[in-house]
N, C-alpha and C positions, 0 to 999 in steps of 0.2 A: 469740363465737359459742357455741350453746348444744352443747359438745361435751363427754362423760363421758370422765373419765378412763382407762376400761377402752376405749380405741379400738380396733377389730379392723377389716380390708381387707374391704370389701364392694362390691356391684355393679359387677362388671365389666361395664362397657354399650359394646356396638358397634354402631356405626350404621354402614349401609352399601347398596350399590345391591342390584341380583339379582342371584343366581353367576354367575361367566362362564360364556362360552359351551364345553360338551364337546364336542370333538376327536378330529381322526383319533386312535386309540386303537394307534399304532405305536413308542411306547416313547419316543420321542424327542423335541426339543424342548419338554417340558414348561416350560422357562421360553424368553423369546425368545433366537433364534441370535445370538451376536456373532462378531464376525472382520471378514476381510479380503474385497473384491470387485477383481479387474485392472482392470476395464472404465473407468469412470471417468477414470483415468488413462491407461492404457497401452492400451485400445483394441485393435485386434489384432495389438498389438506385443506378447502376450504370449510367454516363454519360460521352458526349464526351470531356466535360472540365476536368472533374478525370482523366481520362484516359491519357491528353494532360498535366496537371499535373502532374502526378504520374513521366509519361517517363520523362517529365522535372529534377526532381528530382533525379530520379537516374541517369541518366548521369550526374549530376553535382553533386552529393553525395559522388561518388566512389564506388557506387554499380554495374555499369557499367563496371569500369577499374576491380573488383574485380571475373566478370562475370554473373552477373544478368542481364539477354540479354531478356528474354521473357515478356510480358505485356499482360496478360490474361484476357480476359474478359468473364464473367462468364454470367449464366444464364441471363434471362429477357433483352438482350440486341436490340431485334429483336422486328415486329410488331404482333398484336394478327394473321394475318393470311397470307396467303401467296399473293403477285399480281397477275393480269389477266396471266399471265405465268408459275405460278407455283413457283416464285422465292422467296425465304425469304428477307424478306423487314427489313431494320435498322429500329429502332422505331425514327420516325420523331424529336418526344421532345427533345430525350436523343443524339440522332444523327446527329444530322441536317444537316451534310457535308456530311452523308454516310461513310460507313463503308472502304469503299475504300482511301478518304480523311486519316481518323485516321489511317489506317497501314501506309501509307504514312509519315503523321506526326512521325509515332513513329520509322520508317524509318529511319529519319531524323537526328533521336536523336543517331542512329546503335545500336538500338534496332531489334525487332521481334515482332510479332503481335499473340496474340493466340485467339481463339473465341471457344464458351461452341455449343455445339449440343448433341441430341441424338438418339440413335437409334431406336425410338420407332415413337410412333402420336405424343405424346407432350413429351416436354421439363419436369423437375420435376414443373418445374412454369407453365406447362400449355400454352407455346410458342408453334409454330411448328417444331414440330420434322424433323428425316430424312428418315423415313420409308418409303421404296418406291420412295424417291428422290435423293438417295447414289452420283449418278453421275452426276446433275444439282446440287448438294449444294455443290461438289468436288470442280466442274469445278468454281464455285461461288466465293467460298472462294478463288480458285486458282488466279482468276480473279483481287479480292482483296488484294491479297498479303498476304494473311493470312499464318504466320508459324509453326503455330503450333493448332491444334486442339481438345479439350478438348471432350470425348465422353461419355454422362454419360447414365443411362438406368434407368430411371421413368416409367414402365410397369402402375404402381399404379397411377398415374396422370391422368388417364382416362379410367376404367377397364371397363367401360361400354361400346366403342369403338372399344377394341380388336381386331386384325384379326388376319387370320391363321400366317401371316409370325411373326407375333408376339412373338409366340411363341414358335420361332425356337431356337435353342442354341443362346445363347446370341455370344458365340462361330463365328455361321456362319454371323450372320447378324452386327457384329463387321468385321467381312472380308470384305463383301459386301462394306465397308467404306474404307477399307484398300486401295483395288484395285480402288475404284473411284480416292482416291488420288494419286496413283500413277500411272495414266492413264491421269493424269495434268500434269505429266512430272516437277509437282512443289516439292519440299523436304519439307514436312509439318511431323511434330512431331506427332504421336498418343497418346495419352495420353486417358485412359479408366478411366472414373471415376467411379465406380459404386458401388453396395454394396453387397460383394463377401458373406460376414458372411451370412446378412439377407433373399438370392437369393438362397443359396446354390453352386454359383461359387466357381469356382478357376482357378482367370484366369493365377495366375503365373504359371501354368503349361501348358497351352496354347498361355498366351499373347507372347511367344516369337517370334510366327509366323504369328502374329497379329498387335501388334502394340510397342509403345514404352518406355513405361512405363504404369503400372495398378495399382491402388487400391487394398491393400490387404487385406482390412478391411472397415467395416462402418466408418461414418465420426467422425472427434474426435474434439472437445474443445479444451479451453484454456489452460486446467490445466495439472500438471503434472503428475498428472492420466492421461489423455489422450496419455501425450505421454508413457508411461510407457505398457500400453495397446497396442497401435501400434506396439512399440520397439519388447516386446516378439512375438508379433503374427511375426515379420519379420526375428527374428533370426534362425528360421529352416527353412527358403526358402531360402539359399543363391544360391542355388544351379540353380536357375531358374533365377539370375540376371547375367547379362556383357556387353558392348559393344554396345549398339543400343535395349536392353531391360532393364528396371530397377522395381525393387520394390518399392512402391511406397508408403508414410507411412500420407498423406495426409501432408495439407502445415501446414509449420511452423506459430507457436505461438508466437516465441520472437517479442518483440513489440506488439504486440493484445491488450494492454490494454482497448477493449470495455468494457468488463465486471467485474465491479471493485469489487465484492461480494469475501470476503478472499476467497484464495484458488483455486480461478478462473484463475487464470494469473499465468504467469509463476514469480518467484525472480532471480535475477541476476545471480547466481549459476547454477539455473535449464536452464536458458536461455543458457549458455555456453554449460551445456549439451545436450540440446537436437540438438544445430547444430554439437558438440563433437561424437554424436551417430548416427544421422542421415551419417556425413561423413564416419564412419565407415562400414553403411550400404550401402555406394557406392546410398545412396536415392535422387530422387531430392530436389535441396533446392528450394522450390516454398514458400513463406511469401503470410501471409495474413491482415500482419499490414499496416496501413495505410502509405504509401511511401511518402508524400507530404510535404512542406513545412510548420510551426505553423500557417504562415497567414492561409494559401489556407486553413486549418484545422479546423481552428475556427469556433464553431459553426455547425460544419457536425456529422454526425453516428460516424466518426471516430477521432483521439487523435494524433496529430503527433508525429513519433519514437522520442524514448531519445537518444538523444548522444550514451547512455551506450548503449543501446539494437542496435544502429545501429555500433556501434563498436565489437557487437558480428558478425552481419552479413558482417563484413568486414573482420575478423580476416584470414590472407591470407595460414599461415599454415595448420587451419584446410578446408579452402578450397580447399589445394591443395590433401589433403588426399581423398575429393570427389571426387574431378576431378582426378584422378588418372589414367594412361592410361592403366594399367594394367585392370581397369574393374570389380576386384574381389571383391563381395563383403564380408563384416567382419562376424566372425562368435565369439561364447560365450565360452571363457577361460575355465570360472569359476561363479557361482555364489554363493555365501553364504551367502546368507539370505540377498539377496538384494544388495548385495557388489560383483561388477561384474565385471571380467574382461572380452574384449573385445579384439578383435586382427585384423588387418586388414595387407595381404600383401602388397606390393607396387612395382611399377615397378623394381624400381631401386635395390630391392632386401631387403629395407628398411621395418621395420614393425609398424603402427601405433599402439598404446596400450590404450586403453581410459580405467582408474579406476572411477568404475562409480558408485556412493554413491545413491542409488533408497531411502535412509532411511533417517527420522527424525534429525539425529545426526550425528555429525563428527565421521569420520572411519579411521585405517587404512588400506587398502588393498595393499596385495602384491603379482605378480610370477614372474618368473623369465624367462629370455631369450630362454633357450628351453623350458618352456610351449608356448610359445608366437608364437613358429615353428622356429625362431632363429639358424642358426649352432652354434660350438664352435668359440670363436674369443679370441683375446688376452684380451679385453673388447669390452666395449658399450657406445657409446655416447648417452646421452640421450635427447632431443631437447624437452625442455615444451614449447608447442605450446600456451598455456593460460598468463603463466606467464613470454614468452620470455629468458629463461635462458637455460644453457647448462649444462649437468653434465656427470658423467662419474661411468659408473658400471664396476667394476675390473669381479667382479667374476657371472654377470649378474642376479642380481638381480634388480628388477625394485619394486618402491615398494612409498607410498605416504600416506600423511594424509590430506584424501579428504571432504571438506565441504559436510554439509548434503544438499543433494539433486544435490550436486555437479560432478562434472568429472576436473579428472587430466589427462591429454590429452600428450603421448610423440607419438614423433616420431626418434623410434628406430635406430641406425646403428651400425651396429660390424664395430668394427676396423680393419684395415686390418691385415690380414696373412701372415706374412712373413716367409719363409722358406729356412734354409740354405743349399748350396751345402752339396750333399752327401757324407760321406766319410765311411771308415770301422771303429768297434769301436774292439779292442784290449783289450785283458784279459791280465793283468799283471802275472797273475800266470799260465798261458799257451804258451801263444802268440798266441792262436787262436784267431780267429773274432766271433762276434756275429752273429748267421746265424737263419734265418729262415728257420726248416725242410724242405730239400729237395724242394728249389725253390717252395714252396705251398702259397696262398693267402688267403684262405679260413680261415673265421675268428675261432681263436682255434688252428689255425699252434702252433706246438711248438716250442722254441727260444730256441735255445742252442748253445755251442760253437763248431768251426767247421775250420781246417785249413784255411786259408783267401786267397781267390782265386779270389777277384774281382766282384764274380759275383753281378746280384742286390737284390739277398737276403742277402747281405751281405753289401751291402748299405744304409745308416740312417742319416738323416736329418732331424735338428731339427729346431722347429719354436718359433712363437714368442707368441704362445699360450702354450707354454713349455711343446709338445710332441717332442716323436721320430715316424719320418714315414719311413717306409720301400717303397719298390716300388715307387720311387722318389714321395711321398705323399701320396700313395694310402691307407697305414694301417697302424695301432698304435701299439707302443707299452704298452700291458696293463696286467694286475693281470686276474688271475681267474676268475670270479664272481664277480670282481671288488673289489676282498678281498684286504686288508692290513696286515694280519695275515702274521706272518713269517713265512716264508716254503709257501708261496703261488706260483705256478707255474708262468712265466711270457709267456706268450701268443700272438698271434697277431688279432687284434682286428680290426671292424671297430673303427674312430676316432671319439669319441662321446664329448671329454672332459673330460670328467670325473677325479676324485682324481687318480685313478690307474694308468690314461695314464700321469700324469705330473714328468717330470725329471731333474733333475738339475745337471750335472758335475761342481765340485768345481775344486778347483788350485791343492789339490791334487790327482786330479782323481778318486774318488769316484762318481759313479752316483747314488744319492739318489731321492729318493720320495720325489716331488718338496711340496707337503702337510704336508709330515709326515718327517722329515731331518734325522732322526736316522734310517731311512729305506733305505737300500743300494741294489742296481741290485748286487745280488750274484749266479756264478757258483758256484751249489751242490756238496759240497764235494770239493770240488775246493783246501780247503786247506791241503786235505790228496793225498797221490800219486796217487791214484788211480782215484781220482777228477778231473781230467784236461783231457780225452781225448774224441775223434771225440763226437760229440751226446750227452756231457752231459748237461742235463735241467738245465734252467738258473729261478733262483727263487729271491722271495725279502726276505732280513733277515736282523735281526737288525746286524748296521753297528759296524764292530767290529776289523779294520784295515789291516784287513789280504789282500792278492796279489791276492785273487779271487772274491774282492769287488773293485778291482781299473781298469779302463778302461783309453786307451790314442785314441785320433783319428790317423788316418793314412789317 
């Protein structure tokens, strides 16, 4: 390749979609919540020794160190009504230290405390709601240390009850919530649970100025129908997630084994996938497997995680793909009958790729580096986040043979670009330079030869992704149409990569097509007399020895 010794890093190029979307602007959540949710599991069998359990566990697990900070406690955890003041009361049984005690405890652990409310009369269980008490259950919860707030909307839990404010946008009276909590002066998490499909909401197009992550769909199962279900409904909203709002795809299954009927639970494969896709989604990773110890387990609603399944929830690569401070989240390559690529940016200008096998049977799925939004690069390193190995794509293709029901998970990086000082390139059968018409940029300029005067259209440096750029980097040189054909005009182009733009000076001065070798950068006519002066077009022709196919630097 025609590369100078004096190489130096240049063109850092990021390709990428539009900024996510800005967010409630409440300090919190900037990247998506992970932790724990009762519900799934234990239902409204929750209590204070699970709860005191649970956080034990993760922070001695590594779900802690890996970032699973929140401990959510879901419906039923409260009494059937409110005290002589109006206050929502812990349920005695399940509580018995008060609700203040357990944020405390889970404190302890440098954990977070979450609690389920709604905005309605009652709870989907029939608890007391917050309708009408926004700003004594704010200040409440504030009180308690509570950090994060689960908000779901059970209208249907008591339809004979109804009042006007009831049935105002779910919209407003999610606000109403909003502002209580931030009039505590505490940073509590919003989290809207509700059921957007069966309501006729949507609140991803609202919640951003609401709260901090929403439900974008009714609630789903174990199986991998469920997530399969959620996945699509998430992939044309990306546009509504970033930074302090997220889409919210309901909690994770890996590990769920309550329900052991085939097909009901997630298999080891599926289990990778679905934190593989959820990270993609920029989703929170909320579990609703049992967190605890096999003693503590025995014998309960719920089955303590496997090794395997809690090594999915630790896997630190694809965690960091969530957590990602860029914010953005991933959108759909490609689908082919269930064989789907995914692509997620990343700050650092890196691109996540998750090949994702939604089918019965092994597959291969493949694209390549610019489908994925990728610039040209010399190559790609390819990081399997699953299978911990590295690899390397010359010519960017990305490509895998993915288990049924599985995901192959990379995280992407071009190589760097290096580019060599500029210099003139010289026609042996003229002594002219290679010039871009008349100092012009504009892609289509035409390249011809031209007395050598220094200027910077007459300037070309090549890289390590084997172009020539003109304007110290700015454009290529390239074919036609991206032709090959002989007699094809040579042009200046943007730098796409492509077969046209690659060139190769050998030892004896021939600059050939780095693709096709028998294809030589030829001044037209070049070898008759009349061939060699000011303006004549510079074309590719098969290489044929002659003194208007040989080029020297200066």
């Amino acid at each position: 390749m025609l590369v100078l010794s004096l190489a130096v890093p240049a063109l850092g190029v990021t390709l990428g979609s539009a900024a996510p979307a800005q967010a409630l602007d409440n300090g919190v959540a900037r990247t998506p919540p992970m932790g724990w949710d009762d519900w799934n599991t234990f239902g409204c069998n929750v209590t204070e020794q699970l709860v005191e359990q649970t956080a034990d566990f993760i922070a001695s697990s590594g779900l802690e160190q890996a970032g699973y900070d929140y401990v959510d406690i879901d419906d039923c955890w409260m009494a059937s009504a409110r005290d002589a003041n109006g206050n929502l009361v812990a349920n005695p049984q399940k509580f018995p230290d008060g609700m203040a005690a357990v944020a405390a405890y889970v404190h302890s652990k440098g954990l977070k405390l979450g609690l389920y409310e709604s905005p309605t009369l009652h709870t989907c269980q029939g608890f007391p709601g917050s309708l009408d008490h926004e700003q004594q259950d704010a200040a409440l919860f504030a009180s308690w240390g509570v950090d994060l707030l689960k908000y779901d909307n059970c209208e249907a839990s008591d339809p004979s009850q109804r009042v006007g404010d009831e049935k105002l946008p779910l919209e407003t009276r999610d606000g109403w919530m909003r502002d209580a909590l931030a009039a505590t002066g505490r940073p509590i998490v919003l989290s809207l649970s509700l059921q957007p499909q069966a309501q006729g909401e949507t609140p991803w197009v609202w919640g951003s100025s609401v709260a901090n992550m929403w439900r974008i769909d009714g609630d789903r199962d174990a199986s991998f129908a469920g997530l399969l279900r959620l996945v699509h409904d998430d992939l044309s909203l990306s546009q509504y997630a970033g930074p302090g709002g997220w889409n919210d795809i309901d909690m994770l299954a890996t590990g769920n084994d309550i329900d052991t009927a085939p097909g009901a639970s997630l298999s080891y494969d599926q289990e990778k996938s679905e934190l593989s896709v959820a990270a993609i989604l920029a989703a929170p990773l909320i579990s609703g497997a049992d967190f605890r110890s096999a003693g503590e387990s025995a014998g309960t609603a719920g089955d303590p995680i496997s090794a395997q399944a809690l090594s999915v929830y630790l896997n630190k690569g694809v965690i960091a793909v969530d957590q990602d401070s860029l914010g953005e989240q991933g959108t759909e390559v490609s689908d082919d009958n269930g064989l789907d690529v995914l692509r997620r940016t990343l700050a650092n200008g890196d691109v996540a790729v998750a090949l994702f096998n939604e089918t019965g049977t092994p597959a291969t799925i493949s694209t390549t580096a610019a489908a994925v939004g990728l610039p040209p690069a010399p190559g790609y390193t390819l990081d399997d986040l699953w299978a911990n190995t590295t690899s390397t794509s010359q010519d960017g293709s990305i490509s895998a043979t993915v288990p049924a029901g599985g995901t192959v998970m990379y995280r992407v990086t071009p190589q760097p670009l290096t580019i060599s000082p500029a210099t003139e390139l010289v026609s042996a059968s003229s002594g002219r330079c290679l010039d871009a018409y008349d100092n012009q940029t504009a892609p289509g300029t035409k390249i011809e030869i031209w007395d050598c005067n220094g200027g910077y259209n007459q300037q070309w440096s090549a890289t390590s992704a084997g172009d020539l750029r003109a304007y110290q980097g700015a454009d290529c040189l390239g074919t036609a149409g991206g032709s090959l054909a002989w007699g094809t005009a040579v042009q200046l182009q943007p730098c796409d990569g492509s077969a046209s733009q690659k060139w190769s000076l050998n030892s004896s001065g021939y600059l050939t097509n780095a693709t096709q070798s028998g294809l030589c950068l030829d001044v037209t006519g070049g070898n008759l007399p009349s061939g060699n002066v000011d303006g004549t077009q510079v074309e590719v022709y098969g290489c044929n020895g002659g003194a208007n196919q040989q080029w020297t630097r200066q």
